[in-house]
N, C-alpha and C positions, 0 to 999 in steps of 0.2 A: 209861562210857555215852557220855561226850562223841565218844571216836572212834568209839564205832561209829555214831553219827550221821554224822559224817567222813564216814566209808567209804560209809556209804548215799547221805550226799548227794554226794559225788563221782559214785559209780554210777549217780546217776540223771543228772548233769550228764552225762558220758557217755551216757548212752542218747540224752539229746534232743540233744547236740549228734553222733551219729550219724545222726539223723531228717533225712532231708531238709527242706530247707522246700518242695520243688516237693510240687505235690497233683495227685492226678487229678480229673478232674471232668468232667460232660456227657458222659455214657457213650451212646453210641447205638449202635443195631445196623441196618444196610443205611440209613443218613440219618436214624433216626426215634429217637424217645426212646420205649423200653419198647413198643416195637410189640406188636401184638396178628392171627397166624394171616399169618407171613409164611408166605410158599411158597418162600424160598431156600433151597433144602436144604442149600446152605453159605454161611452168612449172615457178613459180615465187620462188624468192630466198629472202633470209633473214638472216642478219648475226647481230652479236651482237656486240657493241662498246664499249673499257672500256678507261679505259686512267690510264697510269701507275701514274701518279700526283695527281690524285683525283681533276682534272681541277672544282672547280663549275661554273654551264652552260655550261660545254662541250657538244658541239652537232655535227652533219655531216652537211656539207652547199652544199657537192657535193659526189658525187661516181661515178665511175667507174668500170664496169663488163668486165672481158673477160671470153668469153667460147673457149674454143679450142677441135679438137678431141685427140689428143693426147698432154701427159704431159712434151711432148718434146717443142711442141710450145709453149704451157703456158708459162714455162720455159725461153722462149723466148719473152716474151709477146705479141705475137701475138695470137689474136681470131677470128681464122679462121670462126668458129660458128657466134661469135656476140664480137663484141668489144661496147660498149655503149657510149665510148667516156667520157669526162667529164662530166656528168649530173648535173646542178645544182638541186638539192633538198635533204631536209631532211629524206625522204625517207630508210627507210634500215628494212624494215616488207616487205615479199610478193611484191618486185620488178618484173615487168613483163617483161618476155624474151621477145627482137625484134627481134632475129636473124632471119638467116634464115630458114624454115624448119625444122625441126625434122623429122630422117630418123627411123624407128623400125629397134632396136639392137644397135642402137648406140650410144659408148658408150663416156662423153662426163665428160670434167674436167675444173673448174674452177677457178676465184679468184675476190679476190674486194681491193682495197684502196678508203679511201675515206678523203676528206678533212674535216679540223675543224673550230671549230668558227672563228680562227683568221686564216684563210686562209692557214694553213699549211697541207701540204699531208702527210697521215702513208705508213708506209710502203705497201707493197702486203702484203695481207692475208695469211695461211698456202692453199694449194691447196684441193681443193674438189673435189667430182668427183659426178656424177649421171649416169645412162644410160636409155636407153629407148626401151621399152618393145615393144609389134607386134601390131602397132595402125590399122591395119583393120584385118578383119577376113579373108583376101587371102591369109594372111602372115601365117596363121596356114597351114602347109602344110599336116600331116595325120591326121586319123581319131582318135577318142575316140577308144578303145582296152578294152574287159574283157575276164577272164577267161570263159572258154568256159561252164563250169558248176557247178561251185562252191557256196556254198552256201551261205547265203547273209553275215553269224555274222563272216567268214572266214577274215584271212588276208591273204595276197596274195603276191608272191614275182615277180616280175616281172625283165627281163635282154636283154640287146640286146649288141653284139658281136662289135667291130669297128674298123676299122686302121685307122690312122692318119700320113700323111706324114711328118708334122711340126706342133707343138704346136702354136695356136694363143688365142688369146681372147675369150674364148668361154662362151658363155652362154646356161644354160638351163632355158627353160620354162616350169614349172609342173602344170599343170590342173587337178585335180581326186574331183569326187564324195565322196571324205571322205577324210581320211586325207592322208599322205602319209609321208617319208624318200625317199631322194635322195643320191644314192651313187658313187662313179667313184671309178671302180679300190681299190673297197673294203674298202674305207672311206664315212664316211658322210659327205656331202656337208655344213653345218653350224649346229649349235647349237639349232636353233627353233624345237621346239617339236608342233603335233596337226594340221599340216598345211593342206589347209590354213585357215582363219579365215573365220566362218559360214555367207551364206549369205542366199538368198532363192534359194538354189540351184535348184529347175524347173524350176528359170527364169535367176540368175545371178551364174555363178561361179570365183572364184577368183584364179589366175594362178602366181604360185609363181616362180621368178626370182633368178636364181643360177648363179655367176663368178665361173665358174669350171676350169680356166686356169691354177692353180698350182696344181689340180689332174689328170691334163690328161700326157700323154708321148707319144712319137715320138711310132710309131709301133702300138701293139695289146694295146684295150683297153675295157672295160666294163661300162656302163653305166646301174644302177638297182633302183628297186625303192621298197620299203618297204609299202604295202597300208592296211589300216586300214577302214571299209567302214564308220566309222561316223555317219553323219547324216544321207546317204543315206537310210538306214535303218525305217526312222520316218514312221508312220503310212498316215502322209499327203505327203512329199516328195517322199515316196517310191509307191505314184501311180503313178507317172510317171518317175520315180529316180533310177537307180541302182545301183552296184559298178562299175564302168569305170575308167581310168585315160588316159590321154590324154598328151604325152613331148612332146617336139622338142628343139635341139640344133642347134646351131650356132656357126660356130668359121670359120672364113673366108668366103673364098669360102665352105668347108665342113657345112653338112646339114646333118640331123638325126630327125628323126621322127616315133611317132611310130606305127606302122601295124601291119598285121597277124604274120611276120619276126619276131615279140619280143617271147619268151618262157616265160611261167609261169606257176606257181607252189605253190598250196596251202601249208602255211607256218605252223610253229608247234603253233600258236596263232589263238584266233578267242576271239569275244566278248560275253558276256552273256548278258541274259537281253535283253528286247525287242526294245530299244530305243523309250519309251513312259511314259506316266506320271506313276510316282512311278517304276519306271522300265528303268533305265539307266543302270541300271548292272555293270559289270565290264569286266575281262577278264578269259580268261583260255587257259593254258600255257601246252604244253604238251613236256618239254625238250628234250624228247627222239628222238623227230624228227627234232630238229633244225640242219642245216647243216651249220657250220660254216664258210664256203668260197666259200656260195653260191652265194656272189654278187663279186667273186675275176676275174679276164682274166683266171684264173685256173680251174677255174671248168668247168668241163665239163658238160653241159646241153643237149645231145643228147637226154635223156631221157625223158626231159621236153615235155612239150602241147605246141602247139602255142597258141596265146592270138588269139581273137576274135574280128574284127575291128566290131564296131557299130555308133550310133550316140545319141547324144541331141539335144534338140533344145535350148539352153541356149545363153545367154551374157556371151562374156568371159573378165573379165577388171582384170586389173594388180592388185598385193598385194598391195598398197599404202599404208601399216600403218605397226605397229610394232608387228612383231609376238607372238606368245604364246611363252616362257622359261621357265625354271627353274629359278624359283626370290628366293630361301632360301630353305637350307635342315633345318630341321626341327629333330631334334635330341627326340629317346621317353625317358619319364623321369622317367617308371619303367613299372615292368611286375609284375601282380598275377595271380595265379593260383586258386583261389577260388571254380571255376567249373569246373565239372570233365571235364578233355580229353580236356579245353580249355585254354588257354593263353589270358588273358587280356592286352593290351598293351598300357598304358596313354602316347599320344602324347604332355601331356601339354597345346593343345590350338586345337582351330576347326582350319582346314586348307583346301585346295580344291587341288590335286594334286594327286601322285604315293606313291608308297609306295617303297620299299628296305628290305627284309627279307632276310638274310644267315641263310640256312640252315643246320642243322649238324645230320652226323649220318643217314643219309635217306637210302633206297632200290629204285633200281630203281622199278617204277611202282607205287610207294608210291604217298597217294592223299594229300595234304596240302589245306584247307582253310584259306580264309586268308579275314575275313568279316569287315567292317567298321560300324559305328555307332555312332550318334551325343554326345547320353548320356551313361552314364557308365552302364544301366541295360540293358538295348536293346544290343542284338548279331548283328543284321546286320539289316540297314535303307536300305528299296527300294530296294533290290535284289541288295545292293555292294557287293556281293562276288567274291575273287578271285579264283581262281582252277589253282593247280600246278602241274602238274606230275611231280615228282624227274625222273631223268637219274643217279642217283644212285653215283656220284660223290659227295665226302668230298669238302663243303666250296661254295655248287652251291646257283643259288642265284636267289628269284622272283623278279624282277621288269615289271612294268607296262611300257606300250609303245603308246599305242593307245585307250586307254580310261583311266578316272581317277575316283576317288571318293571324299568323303567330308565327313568329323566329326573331330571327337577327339579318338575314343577309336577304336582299331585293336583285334579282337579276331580272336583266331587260334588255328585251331585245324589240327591233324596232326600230330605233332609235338613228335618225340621220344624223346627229352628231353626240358628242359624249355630255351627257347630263352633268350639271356643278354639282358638288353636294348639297349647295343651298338650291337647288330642285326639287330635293326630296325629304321628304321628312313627313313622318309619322306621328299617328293620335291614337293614345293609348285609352281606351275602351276598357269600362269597369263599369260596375256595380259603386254607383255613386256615396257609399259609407263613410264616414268622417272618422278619419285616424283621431286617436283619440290617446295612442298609447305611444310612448317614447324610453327609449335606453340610450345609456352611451358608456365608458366604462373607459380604464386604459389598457385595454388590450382592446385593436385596431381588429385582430383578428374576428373576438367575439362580437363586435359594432358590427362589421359585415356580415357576419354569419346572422345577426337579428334581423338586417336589414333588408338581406337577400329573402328570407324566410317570409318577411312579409313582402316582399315585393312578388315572391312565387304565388302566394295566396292570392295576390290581388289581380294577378292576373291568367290565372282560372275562374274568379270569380266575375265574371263576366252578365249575365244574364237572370241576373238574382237567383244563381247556386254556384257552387262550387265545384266545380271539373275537376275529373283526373288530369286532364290534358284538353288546353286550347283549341287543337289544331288536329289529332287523330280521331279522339273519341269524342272529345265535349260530351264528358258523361259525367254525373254528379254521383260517383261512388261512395256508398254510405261508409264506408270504415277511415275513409282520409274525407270524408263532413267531420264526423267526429272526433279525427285529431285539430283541423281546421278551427272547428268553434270551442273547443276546448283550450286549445293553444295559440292560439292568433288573433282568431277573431272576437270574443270574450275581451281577453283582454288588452286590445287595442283599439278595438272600435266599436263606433257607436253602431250595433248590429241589433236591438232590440227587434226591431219593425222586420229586417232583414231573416233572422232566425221562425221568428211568428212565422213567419209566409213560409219557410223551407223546411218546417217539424209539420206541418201541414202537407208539405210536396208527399211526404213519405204516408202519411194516411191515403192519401188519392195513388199510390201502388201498392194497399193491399189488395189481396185479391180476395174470395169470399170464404176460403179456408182458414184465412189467417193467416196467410203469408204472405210475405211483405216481398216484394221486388229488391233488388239488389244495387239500384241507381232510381235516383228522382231526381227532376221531374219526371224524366225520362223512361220508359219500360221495353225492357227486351231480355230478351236470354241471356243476358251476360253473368258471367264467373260472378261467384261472392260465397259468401256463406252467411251466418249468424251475426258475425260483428258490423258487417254490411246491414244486413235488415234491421239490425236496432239500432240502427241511425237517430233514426228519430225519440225514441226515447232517451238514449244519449245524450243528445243534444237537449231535448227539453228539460232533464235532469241539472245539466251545464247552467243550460239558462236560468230558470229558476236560482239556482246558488248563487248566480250573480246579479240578478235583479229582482228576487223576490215575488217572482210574478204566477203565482197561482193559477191562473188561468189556462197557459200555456198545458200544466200537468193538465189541467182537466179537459183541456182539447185534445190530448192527444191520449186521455186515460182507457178508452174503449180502442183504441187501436192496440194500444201494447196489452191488455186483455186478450185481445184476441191472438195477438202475437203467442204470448204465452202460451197458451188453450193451442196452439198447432204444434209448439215444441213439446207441450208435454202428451200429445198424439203421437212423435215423431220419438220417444224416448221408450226402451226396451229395457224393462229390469235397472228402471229408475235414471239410466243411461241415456243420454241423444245420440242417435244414430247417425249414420249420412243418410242424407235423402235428396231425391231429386238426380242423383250422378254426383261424382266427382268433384266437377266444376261449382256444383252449389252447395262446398260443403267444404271450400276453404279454411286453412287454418292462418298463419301465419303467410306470409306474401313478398316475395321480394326482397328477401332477407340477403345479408352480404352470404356470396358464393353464390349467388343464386337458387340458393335455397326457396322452395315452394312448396306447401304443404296443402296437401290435394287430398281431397273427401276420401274417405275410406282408409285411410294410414292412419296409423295409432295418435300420431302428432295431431293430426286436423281434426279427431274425435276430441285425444284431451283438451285441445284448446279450444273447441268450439263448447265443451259440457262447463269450461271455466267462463266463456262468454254467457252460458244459459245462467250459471249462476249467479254472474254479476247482475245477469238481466230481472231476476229473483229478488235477488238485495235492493236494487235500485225499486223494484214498485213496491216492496214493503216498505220503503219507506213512505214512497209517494201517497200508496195506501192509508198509512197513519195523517200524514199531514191531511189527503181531500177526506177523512175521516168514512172510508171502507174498512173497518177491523176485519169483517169477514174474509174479504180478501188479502188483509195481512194477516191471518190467519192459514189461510191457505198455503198460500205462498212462501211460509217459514214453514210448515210442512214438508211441501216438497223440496225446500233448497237443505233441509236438516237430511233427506235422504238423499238428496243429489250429492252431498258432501261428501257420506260416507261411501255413496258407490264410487265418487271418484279418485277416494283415499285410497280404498281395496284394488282399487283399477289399475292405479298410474303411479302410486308410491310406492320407492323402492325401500322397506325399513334397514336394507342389508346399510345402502348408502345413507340413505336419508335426504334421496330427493326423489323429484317428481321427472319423468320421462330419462331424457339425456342432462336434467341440472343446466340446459341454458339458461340464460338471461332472462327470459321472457318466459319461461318453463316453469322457472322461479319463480319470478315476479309476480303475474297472474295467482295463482293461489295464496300468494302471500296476501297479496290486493284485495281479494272478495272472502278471505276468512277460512277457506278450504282446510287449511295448513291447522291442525289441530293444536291448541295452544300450547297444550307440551312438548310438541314439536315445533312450535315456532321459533323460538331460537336458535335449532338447530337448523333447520333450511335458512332462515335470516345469515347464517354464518358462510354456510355454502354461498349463499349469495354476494356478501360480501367479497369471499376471496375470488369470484368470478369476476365481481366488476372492479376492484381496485389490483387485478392484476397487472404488470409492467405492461402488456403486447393485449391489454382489453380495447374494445372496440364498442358500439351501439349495436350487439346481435340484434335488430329488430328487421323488418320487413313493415310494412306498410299497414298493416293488423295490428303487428305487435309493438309498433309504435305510440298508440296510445295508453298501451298498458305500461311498456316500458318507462318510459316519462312520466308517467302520471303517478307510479309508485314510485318514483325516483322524487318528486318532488314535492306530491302532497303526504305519500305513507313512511316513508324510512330518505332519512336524508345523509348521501354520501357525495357533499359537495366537490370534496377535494378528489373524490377516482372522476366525476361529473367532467369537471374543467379538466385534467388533467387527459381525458378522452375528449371532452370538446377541444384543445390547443393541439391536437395531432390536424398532419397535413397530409397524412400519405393514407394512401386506397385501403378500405375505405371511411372515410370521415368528409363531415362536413367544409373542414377545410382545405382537403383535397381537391373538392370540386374546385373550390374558390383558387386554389393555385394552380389550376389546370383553364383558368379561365373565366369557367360560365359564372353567367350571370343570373340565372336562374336553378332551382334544382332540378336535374335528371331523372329518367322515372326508374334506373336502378342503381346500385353502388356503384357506378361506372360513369366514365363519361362516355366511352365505347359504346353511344345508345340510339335508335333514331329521335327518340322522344326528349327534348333538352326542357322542357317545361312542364312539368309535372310535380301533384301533392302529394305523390308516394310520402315522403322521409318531411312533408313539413309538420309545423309544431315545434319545433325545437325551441322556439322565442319564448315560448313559455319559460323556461329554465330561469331567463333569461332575468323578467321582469317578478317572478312569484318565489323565486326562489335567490338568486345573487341579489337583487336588491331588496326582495323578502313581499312585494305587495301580494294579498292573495286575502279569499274568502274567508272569514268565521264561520266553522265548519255549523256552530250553533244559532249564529245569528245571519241566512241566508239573505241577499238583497245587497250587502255592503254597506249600510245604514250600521253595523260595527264590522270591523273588520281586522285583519293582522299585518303587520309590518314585524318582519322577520329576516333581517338582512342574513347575507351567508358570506361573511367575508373570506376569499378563498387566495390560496400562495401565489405571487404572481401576479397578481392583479390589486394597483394600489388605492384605485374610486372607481365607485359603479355609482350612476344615478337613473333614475325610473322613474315615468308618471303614467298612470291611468287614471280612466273617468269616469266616475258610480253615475248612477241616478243621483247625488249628491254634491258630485263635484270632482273638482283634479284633486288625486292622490298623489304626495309625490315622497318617495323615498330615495335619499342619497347618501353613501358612506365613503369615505376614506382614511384612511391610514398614516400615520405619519408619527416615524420612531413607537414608540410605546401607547402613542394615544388611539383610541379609534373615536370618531366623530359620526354621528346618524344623524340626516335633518332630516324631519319627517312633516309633510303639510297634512292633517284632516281637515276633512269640509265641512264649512259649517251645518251644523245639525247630524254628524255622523260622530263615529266617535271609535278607538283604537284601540288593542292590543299588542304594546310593542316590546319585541325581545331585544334585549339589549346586550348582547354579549362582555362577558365582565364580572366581577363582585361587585364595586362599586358604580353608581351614575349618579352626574349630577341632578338637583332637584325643583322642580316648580312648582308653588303653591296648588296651582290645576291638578297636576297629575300626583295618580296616586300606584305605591308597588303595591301590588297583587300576590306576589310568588316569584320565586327560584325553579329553574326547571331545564338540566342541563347544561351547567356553564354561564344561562342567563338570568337576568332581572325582568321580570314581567311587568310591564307597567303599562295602568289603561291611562290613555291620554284622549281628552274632551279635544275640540275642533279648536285648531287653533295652527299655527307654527313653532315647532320647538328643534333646539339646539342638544343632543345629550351627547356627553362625552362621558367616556370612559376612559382608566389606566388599564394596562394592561400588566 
């Protein structure tokens, strides 16, 4: 008996000590976890690898996918879908599905194992799931539906009646010109609020995807929908845009769609406010008429209109990214009554979202305002007022539903007695993105200035894009998207799925010339120029570097083509002209002084022919990689005479700069190559003594902001004039703001502004994390699957620590200082692997890692996934 326990337990010690200890984990498909009615017919997946040992150089050498339709097969490991078989490769970013087919509606679960360095397999993964949305448009089966004569700022209730034999799998698909709530049987179908996220609704609408199988029941059932009209409303959209919504479901064989058959019924809410500049409005709520179990199988709607079947001519594509939520209630931190008959209500901090007032003591009939506003003297910014009719009920309560607003101060009037602060309290409204990225340091000052930066980002990003401003314009201005995802959103959050959808907003506002609009999703005649319209390639340049995704360039390869092909229409004697007026022909923006550089002055020429060139550079590259030579061919043609005419143009050889030698004036040529190499040292010098001057500042404006930073910390690095200009407090800098108060940044070097929440000046965080803690891209190995850790230890500052999140895993870089020694911890993830600068002659050594080179004061060493300690003397 004894041996054969022996032999058992030998056997088993064998099995586990063949088990890998690497795990799979974080299984996503196209950026999202268990997405719901994607439209990629060939959806690629991506999971993350840890290893419970902390293996250093653990990597994958093979993997294995199976997809099945049901979680019965999985189970069983068979993939009926796609089985991938053993793969050999390192691969586990954006793997591309082989199976067969992809049917719309169906709905599909997956999993991965994959092998390690030393040839041992982990276990299966936890199971995932994805399903897939109605890839042609014959699969929409009814038409678009509205109320038959409602008026546009209405909300609208909409219901349709249904039996069901047996509960199966069901999905809804919700389409509407503004936003809308989905309900079954008197519940809400998930938690997103504002759906769906804004696109150029005259050409694209986006159709959101619902698993309704644990709300439906055998027998009578109801299916209603809550619609808000949104954008429909906009002065551009609504000439050919109205309020409509469009479902259909799915669950089996059973089919539901909706027609004239749906009843609707103007609800006790509508919106104020015109939905136009300085005029977003709010809502108004009139309680008396809400009918409580108007979307139950209980109500009877005999009374009801029937809805009105119509049409659009639109694109209809699946939600692919992460809805609007509730991200933080927001608690207020007191109430005065200073002004008669009004109630002041300090929120503590600007935020972008709803509000929450309990009421006490009201009459029915009674009118409550309930106004918002950035600064504490101002009653109400841009027409946010709310409007409530009491129904005369103890403890009733306003909340916002279908529009939002943005500041810091709530004033209210109305009100029969003075409101507690625990009355009121606010829900901040975002773009559901998962932070991903962290700082902290010991300077208190730079921690706020990171934190403020993204807190500005998150809340303009509102409605999956990014606003100038919340609350005047709610416009997604292309030249602050691409400081945005370049500097914030990149590397803080998980923005994959987020950026797809919004390098796409900017194709659906070209127009058929080739030129591109100057805010997406959005289109109107607003100010911009060139750095504005190449938003989008930008940004898909950005992305790509940081996630290796190929695709993206080539969705958006024929739009910046076209792009291109209008500016070189628009260029005279190898030069870009202004065109269009003035206003569409922007240089720099907002700059300290107020400085504004308007189409037709020399300034907004040269810096708009430095934008063509960078735009030049950027698809020669892109060219080479989607493997167009002819196009990079081209294209080095013309950026080789755009160089020169802009040498002859704009440099002065007496000085040895370009225009007046600002900051930005500088930089930008320096950035895209302009600067002729024998001169390059000589402008790099001017440049220097500009920015580490005693009384230097961030010359940038809102254009020249991502140029400025972006050569500050990917092309020539001068950490110490960097900080020594970030630790200023006084007008203007980013710490002035912060000691003048806000909480947010301003839209110009001022706090003297109406606008207190605005992207003009963000980005700065970037510094923050790619440069003082050192994470950032291998400029040669795009994806972050290898990457650089490049701390920048600066005077003054005695530990900075940083994490970001590849498609591979948390990165984390941290350094401090202490007497003579400096210390780096650096984490790679398993299956990625490092190039790290070490500042020093010597570091200590681990068998893993290996030096590479000397390069400036540092020891280069590639370091495999792992956790390491390296210390240096100084």
């Amino acid at each position: 008996m004894r041996s054969i326990i022996l032999v058992i337990c030998l056997l088993f010690a064998s099995y586990v000590s063949a088990q890998s200890t690497m795990q799979v984990t974080d299984l996503r498909c196209e950026y999202m976890q268990e997405p719901l009615g994607i439209d990629a017919a060939v959806p690629r997946f991506t999971w993350r690898l840890t290893d419970t040992k902390d293996t250093k150089g653990q990597k994958q050498t093979a993997y294995r996918v199976l997809v099945a339709s049901s979680k019965f097969l999985l189970d069983q490991n068979k993939g009926d879908i796609w089985d991938s078989g053993e793969t050999t490769s390192d691969q586990s970013a954006l793997v591309t599905f082989k199976g067969r087919p992809l049917r719309s509606n169906e709905d599909c679960y997956w999993k991965v194992k994959a092998v390690d360095k030393d040839g041992r397999s982990t276990s299966w993964s936890s199971t995932a799931r994805f399903s897939i949305g109605l890839l042609q448009t014959t699969d929409w089966k009814g038409p678009w539906i509205k109320h038959p004569d409602a008026a546009k700022e209405t909300h609208i209730w909409y219901r349709k009646n249904f039996t069901l034999d047996k509960v199966n799998t069901a999905f809804v698909h919700v389409a509407s010109m503004g936003y809308h709530e989905l309900y079954i049987n008197g519940q809400k179908a998930d938690s997103r609020v504002l759906a769906p996220a804004l696109t150029r609704i005259d050409r694209r609408v986006m159709y959101v995807t619902y698993d309704v199988t644990a709300l439906l029941k055998k027998g009578k059932n109801t299916i209603a929908v809550w619609y808000g009209p949104g954008w429909s409303r906009n002065e551009f959209f609504g000439r050919t845009i109205f309020p409509s919504l469009r479902v259909q479901m799915n669950a089996g064989t059973f089919s539901l769609a909706t027609d004239a058959s749906w009843k609707c019924q103007v609800s006790s809410s509508k919106n104020t406010g015109g939905n136009q500049y300085e005029d977003h409005g709010a809502e108004y709520i009139d309680a008396r008429l809400y009918i409580p179990n108007w979307h139950s199988t209980a109500f009877n709607d005999s009374e009801w209109r029937n809805a009105v079947e119509t049409n659009h001519k639109v694109s209809l594509s699946a939600h692919n990214m992460e809805p609007a939520r509730i991200i933080e209630t927001v608690p207020a931190t007191g109430v005065t009554d200073t002004i008669k008959g009004i109630y002041k209500v300090d929120m503590g901090k600007n935020y972008t979202g709803w509000l929450e007032v309990k009421l006490h003591g009201m009459s029915a009939g009674d009118t409550v305002k309930i106004m918002v506003a950035d600064d504490p003297v101002t009653i109400q910014d841009w027409s946010q007022g709310n409007i409530y009719i009491c129904k005369g009920e103890e403890g009733e309560t306003f909340r916002n539903r279908f529009n939002y607003t943005a500041g810091r101060y709530v004033n209210i009037s109305g009100l029969k007695r003075k409101p507690s602060a625990a009355d009121v309290k606010g829900f901040v409204i975002a773009t559901d993105i998962e932070r991903t990225g962290r700082f902290s340091s010991s300077s208190n000052l730079f921690n706020k200035i990171y934190e403020t930066d993204l807190w500005t980002y998150r809340m303009c990003t509102t409605e999956g894009f990014t606003a100038d401003c919340p609350h005047r314009e709610r416009l997604g201005y292309g030249e602050e998207v691409f400081a945005t995802a370049w500097g914030i959103g990149l590397p803080n959050y998980q923005v994959g799925a987020f950026y797809t959808k919004h390098v796409r907003d900017w194709s659906d506002v070209q127009e058929h010339d080739g030129w591109i609009h100057h805010t997406a999703p959005q289109w109107n005649e607003h100010y911009g120029g060139p750095m504005w319209s190449s938003a989008g390639l930008n940004v898909a340049w950005e992305f790509y570097r940081t996630y290796g995704d190929k695709r993206i360039l080539e969705a958006n390869y024929n739009t910046s083509k076209r792009w291109l092909e209008f500016l070189h229409t628009k260029s005279q004697f190898g030069l870009l002209e202004a065109f269009f007026g003035g206003g569409k022909f922007l240089g720099d923006w907002a700059a300290p002084g107020g400085r504004k550089e308007f189409g037709g002055t020399p300034e907004a020429t040269f810096f708009n022919n430095c934008v063509y060139a960078m735009n030049l550079s950027t698809m020669i590259e892109i060219a080479g990689i989607l493997r167009h030579p002819e196009d990079a061919v081209l294209y080095s043609k013309r950026l080789r005479f755009l160089k020169t005419r802009i040498n002859a143009q704009f440099f002065d050889p007496a000085l040895n700069i370009y225009m007046n030698g600002d900051q930005v004036q500088t930089a930008f040529p320096l950035m895209t190559g302009i600067v002729p190499e024998k001169l390059y040292a000589t402008v790099l010098a001017n440049f220097k003594e500009k920015i580490s001057a005693p009384d230097a500042y961030f010359d940038m404006g809102s254009s020249g902001l991502p140029v400025l930073l972006k050569f500050l910390i990917e092309y020539e690095e001068y950490h110490e004039a960097f900080a020594r200009i970030l630790s200023k407090t006084n007008e203007p800098s980013y710490g002035y703001f912060l000691e003048m108060g806000e909480t947010t940044w301003p839209e110009y070097w001022s706090v003297d502004v109406t606008s207190k929440i605005h992207t003009c000046f963000t980005g700065i965080s970037s510094w923050f994390v790619k440069s003082l803690a050192g994470i950032r891209a291998d400029p040669a190995h795009p994806g972050f699957q290898s990457f650089l850790v490049k701390p920048s230890p600066v005077k003054g500052v005695t530990f900075a620590e940083a994490e970001t999140t590849s498609l591979y895993g948390v990165i984390k870089s941290s350094w401090k200082k202490e007497g003579g020694r400096f210390t780096l911890n650096v984490t790679v993830p398993v299956n990625s692997q490092a190039t790290v600068y070490m500042p020093g002659e010597k570091v200590n050594s681990f068998k893993e890692v290996k030096v590479i080179g000397k390069e400036k004061g540092h020891i280069l060493l590639q370091v495999p996934s792992g956790r390491y300690t390296f210390v240096a003397e100084n």
